[in-house]
DRENVEXKE-974547 format. One record per residue (C-alpha): residue number from 1; y negated, z, x negated; residue in one letter. Coordinates in pm, 1 decimal, always signed. Each point is the difference from the previous one (the first is absolute). Example, Ala and Ser with C-alpha at 12.3 -4.5 7.8 and 13.67 -1.06 7.14 Angstrom:
<atoms>
1/+450.0/+780.0/-1230.0/A
2/-344.0/-66.0/-137.0/S
</atoms>
This chain:
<atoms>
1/-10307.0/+10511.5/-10966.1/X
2/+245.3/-31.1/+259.9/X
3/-15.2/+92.2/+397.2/X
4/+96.4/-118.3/+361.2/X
5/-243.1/+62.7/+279.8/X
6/+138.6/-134.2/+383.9/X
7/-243.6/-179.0/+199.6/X
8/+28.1/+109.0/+332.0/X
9/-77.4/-351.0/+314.4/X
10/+104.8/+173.0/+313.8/X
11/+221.9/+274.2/+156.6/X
12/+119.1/+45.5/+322.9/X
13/+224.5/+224.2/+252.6/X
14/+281.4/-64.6/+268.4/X
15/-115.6/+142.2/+293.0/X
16/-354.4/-64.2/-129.0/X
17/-198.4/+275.7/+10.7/X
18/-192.8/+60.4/+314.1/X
19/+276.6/-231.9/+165.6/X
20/+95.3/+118.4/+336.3/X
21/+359.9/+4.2/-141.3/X
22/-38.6/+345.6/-79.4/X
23/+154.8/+251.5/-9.6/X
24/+274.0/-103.0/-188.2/X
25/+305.6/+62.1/-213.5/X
26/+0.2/-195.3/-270.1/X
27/-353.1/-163.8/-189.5/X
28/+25.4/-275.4/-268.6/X
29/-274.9/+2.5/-239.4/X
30/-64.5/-329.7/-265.6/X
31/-248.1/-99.2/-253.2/X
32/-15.3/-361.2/-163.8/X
33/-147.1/-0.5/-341.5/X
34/+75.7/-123.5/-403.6/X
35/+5.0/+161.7/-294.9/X
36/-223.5/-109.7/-293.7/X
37/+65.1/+75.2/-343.0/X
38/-195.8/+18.9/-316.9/X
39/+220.7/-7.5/-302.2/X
40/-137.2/+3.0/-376.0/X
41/+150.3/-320.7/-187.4/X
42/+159.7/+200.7/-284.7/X
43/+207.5/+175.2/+282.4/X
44/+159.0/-351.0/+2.2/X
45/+83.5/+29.7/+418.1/X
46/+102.2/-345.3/+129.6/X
47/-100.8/+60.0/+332.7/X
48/+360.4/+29.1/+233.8/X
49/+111.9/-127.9/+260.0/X
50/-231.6/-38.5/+311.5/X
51/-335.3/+36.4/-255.2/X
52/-221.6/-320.0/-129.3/X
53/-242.2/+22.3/-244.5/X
54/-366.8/+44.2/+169.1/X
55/-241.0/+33.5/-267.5/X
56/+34.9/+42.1/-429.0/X
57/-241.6/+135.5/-249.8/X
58/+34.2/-20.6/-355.8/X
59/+138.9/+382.8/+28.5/X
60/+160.0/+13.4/+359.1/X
61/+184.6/-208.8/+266.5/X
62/+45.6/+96.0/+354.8/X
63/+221.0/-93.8/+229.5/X
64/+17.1/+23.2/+408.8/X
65/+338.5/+38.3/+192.9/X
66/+63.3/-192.3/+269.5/X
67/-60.8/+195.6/+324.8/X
68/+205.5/+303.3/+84.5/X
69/+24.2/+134.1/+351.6/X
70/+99.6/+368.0/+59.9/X
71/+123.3/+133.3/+304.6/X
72/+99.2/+389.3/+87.6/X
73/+165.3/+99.0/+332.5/X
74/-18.1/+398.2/+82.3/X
75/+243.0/+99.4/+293.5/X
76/-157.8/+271.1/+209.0/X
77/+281.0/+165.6/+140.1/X
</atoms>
């Protein structure tokens, strides 16, 4: 058993939407989130860099990243 499922805690925009900013050229998107990750002990994953152990089983450990923010800029011209 093995899998990674991100955890989404906010997102936002640059101009927000709604702002009276638009119209624009450019909008910046972003989401803040982690990833966690259920591995099966035989798999014999130590975790990596950025991931602590969050919970063990007799048959699984998972393990939660450290929070990743993700941005995306589109250019409208």
């Amino acid at each position: 058993m093995s899998g990674s499922t991100w955890t989404q805690m906010y997102t936002w925009s640059d101009p927000a939407t709604g702002s009276s900013e638009f119209p624009t050229t450019s909008v910046t998107i972003g989401a803040s989130g982690y990833y966690v990750r259920v591995v099966s002990n035989s798999v014999g994953f130590s975790g990596g860099a950025g991931f602590t152990v969050t919970g063990e089983t007799s048959s699984t450990t998972t393990y939660t990243s450290e929070t990743q923010n993700l941005t995306y800029t589109w250019n409208l011209y």
